[in-house]
C-alpha positions in Angstrom: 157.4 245.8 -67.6 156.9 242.8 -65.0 156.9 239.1 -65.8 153.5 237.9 -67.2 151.2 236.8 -64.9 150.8 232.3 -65.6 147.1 232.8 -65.0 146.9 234.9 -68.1 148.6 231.5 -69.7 145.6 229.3 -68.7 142.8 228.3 -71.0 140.0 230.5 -69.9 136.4 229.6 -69.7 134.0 230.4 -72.6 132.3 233.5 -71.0 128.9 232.9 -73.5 128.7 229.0 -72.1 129.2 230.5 -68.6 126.6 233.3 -68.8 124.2 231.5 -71.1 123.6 228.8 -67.5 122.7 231.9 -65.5 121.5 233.8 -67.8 117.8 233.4 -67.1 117.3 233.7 -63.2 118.2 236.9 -64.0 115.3 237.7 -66.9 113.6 241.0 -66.3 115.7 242.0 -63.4 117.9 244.2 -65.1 120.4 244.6 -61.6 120.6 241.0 -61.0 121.6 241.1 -65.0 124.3 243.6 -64.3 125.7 241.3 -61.4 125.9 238.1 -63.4 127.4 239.2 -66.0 130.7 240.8 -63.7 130.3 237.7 -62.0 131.0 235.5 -65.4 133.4 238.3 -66.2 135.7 237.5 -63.4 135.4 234.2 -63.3 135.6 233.5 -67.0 139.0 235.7 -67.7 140.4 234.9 -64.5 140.5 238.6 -62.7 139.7 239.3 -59.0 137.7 242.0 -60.0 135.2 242.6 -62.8 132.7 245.9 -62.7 130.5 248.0 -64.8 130.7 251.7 -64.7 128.5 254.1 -66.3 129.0 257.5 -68.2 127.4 260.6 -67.4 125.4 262.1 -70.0 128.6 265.2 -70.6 131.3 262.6 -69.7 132.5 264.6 -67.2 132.6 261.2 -65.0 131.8 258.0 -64.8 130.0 256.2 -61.7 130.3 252.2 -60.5 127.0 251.1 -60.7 128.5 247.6 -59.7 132.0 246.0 -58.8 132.6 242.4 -58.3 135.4 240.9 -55.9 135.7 237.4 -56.3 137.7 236.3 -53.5 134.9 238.0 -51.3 132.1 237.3 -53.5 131.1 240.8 -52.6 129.1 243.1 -54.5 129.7 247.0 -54.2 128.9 250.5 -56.3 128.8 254.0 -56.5 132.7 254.9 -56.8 132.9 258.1 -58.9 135.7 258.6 -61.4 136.0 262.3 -62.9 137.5 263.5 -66.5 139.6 266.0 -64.7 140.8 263.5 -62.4 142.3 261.2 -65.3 142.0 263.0 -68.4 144.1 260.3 -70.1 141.9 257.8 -69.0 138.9 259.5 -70.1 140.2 260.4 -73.8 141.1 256.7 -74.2 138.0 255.6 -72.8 136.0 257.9 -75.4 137.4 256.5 -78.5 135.3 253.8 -78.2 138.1 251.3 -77.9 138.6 248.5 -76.1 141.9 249.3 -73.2 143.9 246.2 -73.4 146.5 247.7 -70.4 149.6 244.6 -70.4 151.4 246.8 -67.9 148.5 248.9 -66.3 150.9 251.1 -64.1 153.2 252.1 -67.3 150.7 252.1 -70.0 149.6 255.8 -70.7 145.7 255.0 -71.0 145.7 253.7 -67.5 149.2 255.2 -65.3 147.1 257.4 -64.0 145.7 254.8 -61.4 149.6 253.8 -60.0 149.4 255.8 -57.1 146.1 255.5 -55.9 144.3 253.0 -57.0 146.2 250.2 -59.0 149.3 250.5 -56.7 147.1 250.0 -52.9 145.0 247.3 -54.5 147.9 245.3 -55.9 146.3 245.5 -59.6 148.7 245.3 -62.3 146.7 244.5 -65.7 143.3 246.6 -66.9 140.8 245.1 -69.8 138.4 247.9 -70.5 135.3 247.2 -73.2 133.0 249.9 -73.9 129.2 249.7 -73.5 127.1 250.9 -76.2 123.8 251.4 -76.6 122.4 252.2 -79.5 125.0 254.0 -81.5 126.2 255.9 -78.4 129.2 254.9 -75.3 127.3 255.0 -71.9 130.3 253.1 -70.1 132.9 250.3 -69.9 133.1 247.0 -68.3 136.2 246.7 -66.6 138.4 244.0 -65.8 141.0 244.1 -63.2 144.2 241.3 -62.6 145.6 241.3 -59.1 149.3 240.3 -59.3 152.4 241.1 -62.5 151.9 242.3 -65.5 149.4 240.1 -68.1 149.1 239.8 -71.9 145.5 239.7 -72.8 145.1 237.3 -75.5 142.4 237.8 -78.6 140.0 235.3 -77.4 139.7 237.5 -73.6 139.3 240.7 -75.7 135.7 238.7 -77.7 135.1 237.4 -74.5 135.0 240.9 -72.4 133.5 242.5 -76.2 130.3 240.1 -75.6 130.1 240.6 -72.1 129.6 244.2 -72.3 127.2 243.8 -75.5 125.4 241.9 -72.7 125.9 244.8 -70.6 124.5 247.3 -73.3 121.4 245.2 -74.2 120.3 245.1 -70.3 120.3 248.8 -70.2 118.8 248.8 -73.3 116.0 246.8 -72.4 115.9 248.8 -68.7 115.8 252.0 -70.8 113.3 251.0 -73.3 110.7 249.3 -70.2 111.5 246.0 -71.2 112.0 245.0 -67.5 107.7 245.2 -66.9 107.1 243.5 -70.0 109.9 240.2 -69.5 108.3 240.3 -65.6 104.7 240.2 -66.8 105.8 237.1 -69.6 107.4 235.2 -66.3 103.9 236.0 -64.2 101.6 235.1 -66.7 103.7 231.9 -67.2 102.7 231.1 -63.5 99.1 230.8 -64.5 99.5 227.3 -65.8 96.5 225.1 -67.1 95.8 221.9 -65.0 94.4 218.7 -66.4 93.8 215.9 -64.3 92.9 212.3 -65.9 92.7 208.9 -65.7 92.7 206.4 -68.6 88.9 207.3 -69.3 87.9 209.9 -67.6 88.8 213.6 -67.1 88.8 214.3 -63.1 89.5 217.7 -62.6 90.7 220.6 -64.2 90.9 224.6 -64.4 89.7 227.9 -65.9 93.1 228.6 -67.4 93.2 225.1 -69.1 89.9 226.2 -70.8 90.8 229.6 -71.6 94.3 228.2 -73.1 92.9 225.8 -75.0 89.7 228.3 -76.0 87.4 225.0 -74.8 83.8 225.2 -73.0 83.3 223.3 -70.3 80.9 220.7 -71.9 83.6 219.7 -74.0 85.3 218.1 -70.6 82.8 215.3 -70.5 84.7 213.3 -72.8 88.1 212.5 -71.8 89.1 211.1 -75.6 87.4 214.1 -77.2 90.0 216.4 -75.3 92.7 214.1 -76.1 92.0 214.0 -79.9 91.3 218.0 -79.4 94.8 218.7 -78.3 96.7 216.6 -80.7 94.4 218.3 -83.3 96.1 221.8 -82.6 98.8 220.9 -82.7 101.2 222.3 -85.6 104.0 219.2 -86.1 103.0 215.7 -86.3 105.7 214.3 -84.0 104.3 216.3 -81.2 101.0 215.2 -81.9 102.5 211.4 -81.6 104.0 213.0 -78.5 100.6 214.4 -77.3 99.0 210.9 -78.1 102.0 208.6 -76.0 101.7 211.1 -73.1 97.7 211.1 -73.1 97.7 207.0 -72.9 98.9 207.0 -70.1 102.8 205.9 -69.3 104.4 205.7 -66.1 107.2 208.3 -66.0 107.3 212.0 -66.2 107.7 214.0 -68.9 108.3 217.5 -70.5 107.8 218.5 -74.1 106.9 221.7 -76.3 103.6 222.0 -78.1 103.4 224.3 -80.7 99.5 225.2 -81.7 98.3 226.0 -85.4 97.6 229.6 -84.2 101.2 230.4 -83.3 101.2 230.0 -79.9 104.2 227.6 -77.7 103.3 225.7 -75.0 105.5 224.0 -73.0 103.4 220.8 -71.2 104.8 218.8 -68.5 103.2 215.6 -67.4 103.6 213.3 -64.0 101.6 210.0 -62.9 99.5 210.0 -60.0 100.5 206.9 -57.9 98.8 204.6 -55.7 101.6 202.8 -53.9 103.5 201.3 -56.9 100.4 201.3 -59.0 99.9 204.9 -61.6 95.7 205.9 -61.0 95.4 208.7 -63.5 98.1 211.3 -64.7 98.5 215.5 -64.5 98.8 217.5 -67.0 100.3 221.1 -66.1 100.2 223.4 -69.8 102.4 226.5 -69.8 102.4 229.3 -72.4 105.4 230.2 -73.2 104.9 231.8 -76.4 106.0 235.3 -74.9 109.5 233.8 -73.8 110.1 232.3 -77.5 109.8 235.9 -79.1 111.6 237.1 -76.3 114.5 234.9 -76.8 114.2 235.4 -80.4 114.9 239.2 -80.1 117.6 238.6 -77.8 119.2 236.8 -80.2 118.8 239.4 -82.4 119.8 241.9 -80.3 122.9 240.1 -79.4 123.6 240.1 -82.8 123.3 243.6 -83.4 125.7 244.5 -80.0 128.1 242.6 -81.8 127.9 244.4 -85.2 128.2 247.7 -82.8 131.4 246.3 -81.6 133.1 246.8 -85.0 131.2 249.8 -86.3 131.6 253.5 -85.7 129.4 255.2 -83.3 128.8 258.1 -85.5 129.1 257.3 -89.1 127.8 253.3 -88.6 131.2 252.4 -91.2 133.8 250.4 -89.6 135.7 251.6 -86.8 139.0 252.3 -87.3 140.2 249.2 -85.8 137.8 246.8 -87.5 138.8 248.6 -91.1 142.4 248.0 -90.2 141.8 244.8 -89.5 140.0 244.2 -92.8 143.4 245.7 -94.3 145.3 243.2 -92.7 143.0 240.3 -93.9 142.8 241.8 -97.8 146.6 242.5 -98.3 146.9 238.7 -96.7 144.7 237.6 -99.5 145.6 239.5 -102.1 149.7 238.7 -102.0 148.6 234.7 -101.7 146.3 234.9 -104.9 148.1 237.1 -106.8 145.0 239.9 -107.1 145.7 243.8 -107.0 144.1 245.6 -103.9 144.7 249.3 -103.8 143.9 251.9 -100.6 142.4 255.5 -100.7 142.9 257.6 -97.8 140.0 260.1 -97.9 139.7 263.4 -96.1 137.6 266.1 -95.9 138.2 269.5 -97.1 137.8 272.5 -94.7 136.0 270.3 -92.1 137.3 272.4 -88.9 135.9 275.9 -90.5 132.7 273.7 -90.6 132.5 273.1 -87.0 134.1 276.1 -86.0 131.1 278.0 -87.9 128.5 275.6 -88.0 128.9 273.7 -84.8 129.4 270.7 -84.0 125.9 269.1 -84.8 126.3 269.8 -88.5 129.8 268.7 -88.5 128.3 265.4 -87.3 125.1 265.4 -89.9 128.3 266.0 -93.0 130.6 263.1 -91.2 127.2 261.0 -91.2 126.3 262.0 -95.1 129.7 261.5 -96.3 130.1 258.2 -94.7 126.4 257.1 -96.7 128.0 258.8 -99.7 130.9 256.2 -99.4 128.9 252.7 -98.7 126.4 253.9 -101.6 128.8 254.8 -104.0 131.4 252.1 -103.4 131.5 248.1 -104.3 130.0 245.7 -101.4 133.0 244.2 -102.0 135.5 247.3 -100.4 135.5 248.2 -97.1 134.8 251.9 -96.2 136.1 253.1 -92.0 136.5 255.8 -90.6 139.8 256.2 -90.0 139.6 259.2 -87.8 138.1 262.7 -87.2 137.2 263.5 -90.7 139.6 260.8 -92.3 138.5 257.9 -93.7 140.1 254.7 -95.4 138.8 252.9 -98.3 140.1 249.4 -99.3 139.6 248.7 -103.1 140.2 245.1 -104.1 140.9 244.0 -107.2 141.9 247.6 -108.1 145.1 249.3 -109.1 146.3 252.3 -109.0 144.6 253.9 -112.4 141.3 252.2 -111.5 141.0 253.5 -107.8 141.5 256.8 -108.7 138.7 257.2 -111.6 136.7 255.2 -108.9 137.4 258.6 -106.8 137.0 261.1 -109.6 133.9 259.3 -110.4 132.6 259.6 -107.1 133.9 263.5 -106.9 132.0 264.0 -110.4 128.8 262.7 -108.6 129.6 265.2 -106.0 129.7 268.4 -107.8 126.2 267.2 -109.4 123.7 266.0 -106.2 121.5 267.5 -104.0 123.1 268.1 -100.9 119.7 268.9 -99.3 120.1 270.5 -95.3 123.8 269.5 -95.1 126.0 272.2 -96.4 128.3 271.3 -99.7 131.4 270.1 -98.8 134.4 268.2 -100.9 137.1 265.4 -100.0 140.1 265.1 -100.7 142.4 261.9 -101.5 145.9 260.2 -101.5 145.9 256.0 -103.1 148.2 253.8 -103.0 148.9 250.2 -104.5 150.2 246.8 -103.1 153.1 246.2 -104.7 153.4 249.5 -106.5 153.6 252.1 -103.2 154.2 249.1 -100.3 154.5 245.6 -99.1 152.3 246.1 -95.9 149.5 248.1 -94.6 151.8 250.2 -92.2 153.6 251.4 -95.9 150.5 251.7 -97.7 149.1 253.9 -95.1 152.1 256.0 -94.6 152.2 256.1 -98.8 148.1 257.2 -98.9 149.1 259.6 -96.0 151.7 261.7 -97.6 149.5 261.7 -101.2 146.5 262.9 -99.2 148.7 266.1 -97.9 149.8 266.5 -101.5 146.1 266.5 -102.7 145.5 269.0 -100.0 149.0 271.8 -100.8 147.8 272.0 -104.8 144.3 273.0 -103.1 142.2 270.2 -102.4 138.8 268.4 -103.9 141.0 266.0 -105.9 142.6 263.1 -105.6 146.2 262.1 -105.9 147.7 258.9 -107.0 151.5 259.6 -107.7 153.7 262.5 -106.8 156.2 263.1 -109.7 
């Protein structure tokens, strides 16, 4: 492997600070999205090249649908990749992982690419993150280091994990016809209400002003009666002590946010009209902005759920396999410093191949799916359930030993044998457990413990669960 590139040493921008000041040129133009955000990919983890590249529907390829060059400041798309091209690539790519390539001409996710791609464009380190949407892969956002060999640190892999939730949400919202509705909210907030003044009289003013405010026209002959009208509707005292300074008249300009007693946000700005040095009167411009304050409200929220998808199973909705293991680490960590018993369950289930083989592939899917709400319903909030692979799962019990996670399991198995297993067909698991302390010091010997009591569960014939082997 080559020396480590120093530019992977340096303190890298914070890519949500970076995007957050473009963000909003960019509202309801879902390309324009796209571009910033490779944009703030490169420039934030310091590669020459950022792009996004999207899945077909059979992931039989994937196509560029932008690629960023920094040094050129060049935008360019529509390079095709195919699975048969670089299977390797592709499987790695599908497990929904992000590709953290150090060495991207030796490391087997990504070797594929020496000869005629990483090796003519000098690229010698890959950061892949996957693009979700909804609970389904639709590409990556790919990051691409010019020069040696690099390490990617944690904080790059968040970074490039919230760029491409950023990534997900704009096709989301392109997908779902979002981009109409964010550029009717920016052309509506064109149609701004004008109020023109001086200290006693009101001047001039327009339709929209009326039909923001819901005012006739005979209420305009009094200048105070609008005044005291305004501050009236609106919902928090200190912006009606706002409404009141701005209305008497002071010399500078101003913008503030009213919020009205019927819900509504309206952002007001406010500039003196001048006659040489002296202020004559004063303008009053009234936006409403009320369709940009949900907006922003579900962005948050959708931001929030693309990084809950970053950590969860596409499938199932448990814990990837990554995130579980993770969760390991951060238990056993816990458990050894306090003293407290923690105990693992590796969980399989029995005869799943014979029920894809015969079934298909869409009710293996709706079993994995069932099983996996069988788990989060039937275990504590304060375990963690994964999937662990396939049809293998891992279940961290804390505060449990070895006795106590296994009637855990039986008593889960017991529930089995008596529910209603409705359209999916009746199925069983099987399990191996294993303590800290008792089978291993680690996760890696807790695992490997778990792995070889889950085999033994399935030679005496499976739908049980083992916690010792004589």
């Amino acid at each position: 492997m080559g020396a480590v590139s120093s530019a992977a040493q340096m303190q890298s921008p914070d890519a949500i600070a970076e995007l957050a000041r473009i963000w909003r040129r960019y509202e309801g133009d879902p390309d324009g999205a796209i571009h910033a955000i490779t944009e703030t990919a490169a420039r934030a983890l310091k590669t020459a090249r950022a792009s996004v590249w999207l899945l077909a529907e059979d992931a039989a390829e994937m196509t560029c649908v932008d690629l960023y060059e920094e040094a050129e400041h060049r935008h360019s798309s529509g390079i095709v990749l195919r699975a048969t091209d670089f299977p390797h690539y592709f499987a790695a790519m599908l497990e929904e992982e992000t590709i953290a390539a150090t060495d991207a001409h030796t490391d087997p996710r990504t070797a594929e690419f020496s000869g005629s791609y990483l090796g003519p464009l000098g690229i010698g380190a890959m950061l892949d993150a996957p693009i979700r949407t909804g609970l389904r892969l639709v590409g990556v956002l790919c990051h691409e280091h010019i020069g040696p060999a690099r390490e990617w640190g944690l904080g790059e892999r968040k970074d490039a994990a919230f760029l491409a939730s950023l990534a997900s949400l704009t096709l989301e919202l392109k997908n779902r016809g979002m981009r109409e509705a964010l550029l009717a909210a920016t052309l509506e907030s064109t149609g701004e209400g004008i109020l023109a003044s001086d200290d006693t009289r009101v001047l001039a003013y327009n339709q929209r002003f009326l039909d923001m405010w819901k005012l006739e026209s005979s209420a305009m002959r009094s200048f105070e009666g609008v005044r005291s009208y305004i501050a009236s509707r609106t919902a928090l005292s200190g912006l009606v002590g706002a409404a009141n300074e701005a209305f008497a008249g002071a010399d500078g300009e101003s913008i503030d946010v009213l919020e009205l007693d019927d819900g509504r946000v309206f952002e007001r700005s406010s500039r003196p009209q001048m006659m040489g040095k002296q202020a004559v009167g004063r303008v009053w411009s009234f936006r409403d902005i009320t369709a940009q304050r949900r907006a922003e409200a579900a962005l948050r929220a959708s931001e929030a759920k693309m990084r809950d998808l970053a950590i969860r199973d596409g499938l199932t909705g448990l814990f990837n396999r990554r995130h579980v293991l993770e969760l390991l680490d951060e238990s056993l960590t816990r458990a050894l410093a306090a003293g407290e018993r923690i105990s693992i369950g590796l969980v399989d289930l029995d005869y799943f191949k014979r029920v894809n083989d015969e079934l298909g592939h869409l009710v293996g899917d709706s079993v994995l799916r069932d099983f996996a709400k069988q788990l989060t319903q039937r275990f504590r909030a304060s375990d963690h359930v994964g999937r662990y692979g396939g049809e293998e799962f891992l279940v961290v019990l804390r505060g449990a030993n070895t006795a106590a996670a296994a009637r855990i399991f039986e008593e889960v198995r017991s529930g089995f044998r008596n529910r209603d297993f409705g359209a999916v067909p009746k199925y069983t698991f099987s399990a191996g457990i294993a303590e800290l302390g008792v089978d291993g010091a680690d996760a890696m010997e807790l695992l490997a413990r778990a792995d070889i009591r889950l085999y033994e569960a399935k030679r005496l014939g499976r739908d049980r669960t083992v916690s010792s082997i004589p």
